[in-house]
Steps between C-alpha positions, in 0.01 A plus 500: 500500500344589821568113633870545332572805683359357822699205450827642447433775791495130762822401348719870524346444839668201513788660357518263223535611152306258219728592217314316224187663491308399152201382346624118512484567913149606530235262619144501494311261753177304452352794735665770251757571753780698366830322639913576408684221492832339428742620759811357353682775412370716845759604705471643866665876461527533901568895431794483262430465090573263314737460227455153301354592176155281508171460364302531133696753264160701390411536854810569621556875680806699381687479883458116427688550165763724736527244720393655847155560518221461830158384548346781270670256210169334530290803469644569175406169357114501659511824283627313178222240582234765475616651201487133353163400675316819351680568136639090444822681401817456695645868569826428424536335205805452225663316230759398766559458848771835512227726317234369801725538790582851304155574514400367828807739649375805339100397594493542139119407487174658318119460478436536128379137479143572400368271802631771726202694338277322761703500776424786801750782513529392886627176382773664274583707766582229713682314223733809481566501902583143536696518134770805723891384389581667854379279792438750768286694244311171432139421682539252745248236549273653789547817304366339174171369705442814588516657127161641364506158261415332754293722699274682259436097334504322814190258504193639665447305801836444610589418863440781701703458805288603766228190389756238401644487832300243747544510901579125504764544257646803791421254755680236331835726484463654851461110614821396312708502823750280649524290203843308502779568207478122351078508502501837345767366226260201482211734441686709177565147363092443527426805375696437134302172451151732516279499211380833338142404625627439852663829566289754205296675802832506712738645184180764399555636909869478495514710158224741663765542791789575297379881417827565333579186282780425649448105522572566912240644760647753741349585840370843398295299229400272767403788758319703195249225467474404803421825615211571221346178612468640849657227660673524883766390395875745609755594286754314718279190460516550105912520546464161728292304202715604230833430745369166572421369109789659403650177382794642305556794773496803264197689658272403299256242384487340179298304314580114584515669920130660414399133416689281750306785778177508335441167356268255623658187602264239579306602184828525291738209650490117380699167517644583174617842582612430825716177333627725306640780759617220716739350175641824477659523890555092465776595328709135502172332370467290880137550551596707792586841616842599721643774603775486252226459203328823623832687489582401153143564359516872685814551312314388169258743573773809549406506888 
């Protein structure tokens, strides 16, 4: 739930709303990563909700049934996930699809499933603030991470901040300069094709970073660490590094910018990989690069 939460935290970020999240769209990797998938129904909110009725009918939030709902639509069914993951019942159940979507409108839900016997009263308590018909009374994600759930059961030996973060990762993002709009588009294309082996030590220092869960790191996050570590490194400087990997210019870094800053190239980058950014800005197939296929692939790529 932790990785969920995470997850969906990097895409509000985004401001993109998933829409369909379910137990058919969870992945587990060969490492036992955690990943949510299937983006088919996601839709970028850019401020303004949404009012296309979409998604999974027992996961749906009431405001989706209204027909105008926001980002926190997704919160509500990450909290009908954990009520399924820890019980195996759905909380809004019925002998037809008006007596759930009566139910699910009234958060007409209960824990007198006899599994709930073994379940934490934190847990239940968290159930009941993601399970909130009103959305502004609702937990949002970073709020949710920061529940006694997941603080009081958090895993002994979790990052701590202050050790995960390595100077030549710092040195890495304070040498990040100068680099030109088409390589650093390059670079976020590079950065999808990584393995979960090839960035685990990078992702552990990013999450370590992001204090607050939000799936972005801000320059006070930045500066916080930076500071504990004792190294001379200015405020303004901090403001510089995140200005200049600020690939999608919102004042912030996210994850795929951490990577394209931090990752190691010549360690990372082969034939394969680099065939394979080069067929995405070939855009007419001519085994060859021009101006005009650069323009078209930036406008691909929203930029």
């Amino acid at each position: 739930m932790k990785s969920l939460f995470s997850a969906i935290n990097h895409c509000h970020a985004q401001g993109i709303i998933h829409r369909d999240i379910k137990p058919e769209n969870i992945m587990i990797t060969d490492e036992e990563t955690v990943r949510l998938i299937d983006f088919g129904l996601s839709k970028a909110s850019k401020k303004k909700n949404l009012h296309t009725i979409a998604g999974t009918p027992y996961y749906m939030a009431p405001e989706v049934l209204e027909g105008n709902y926001g980002t926190k639509a997704d919160i509500w069914s990450l909290g009908v996930l954990l009520y399924t993951l820890v019980s195996g019942y759905l909380p809004f159940q019925g002998s037809s699809s008006a007596e759930v979507f009566r139910k699910i409108k009234d958060a007409n839900f209960h824990f007198k499933h006899a599994e709930f016997n073994e379940v934490s009263d934190e847990c239940k308590d968290l159930i009941r603030k993601l399970l909130v018909v009103k959305e502004k009374s609702r937990l949002s994600g970073q709020e949710a991470l920061k529940h006694p759930w997941f603080t009081k059961y958090a895993k002994k030996g979790a990052e701590n901040p202050d050790n995960a973060m390595s100077e030549a990762v710092v040195n890495r993002l304070k040498s990040y300069k100068g680099v030109s709009h088409f390589k650093r588009a390059a670079m976020n294309m590079l950065v999808k094709m990584a393995t979960e082996d090839e960035v685990r030590e990078l992702r552990k220092q990013f999450q370590a970073l992001d204090e607050d869960g939000s799936g972005m790191i801000l320059a006070s996050e930045l500066s916080e660490i930076i500071r504990k570590k004792q190294m001379n490194i200015s405020d303004n400087e901090v403001k510089e590094m995140i200005n200049e990997i600020d690939y999608h210019g919102n004042g912030k870094i996210n994850y795929s910018e951490f990577l394209s800053a931090t990752i190691n190239i010549q360690t990372f980058l082969t034939d394969q990989k680099l065939m394979a950014i080069f067929s995405q800005f070939d855009t007419d197939s001519s085994g060859r690069i021009t101006e005009e296929n650069i323009y078209l692939a930036m406008q691909k790529l929203g930029q």
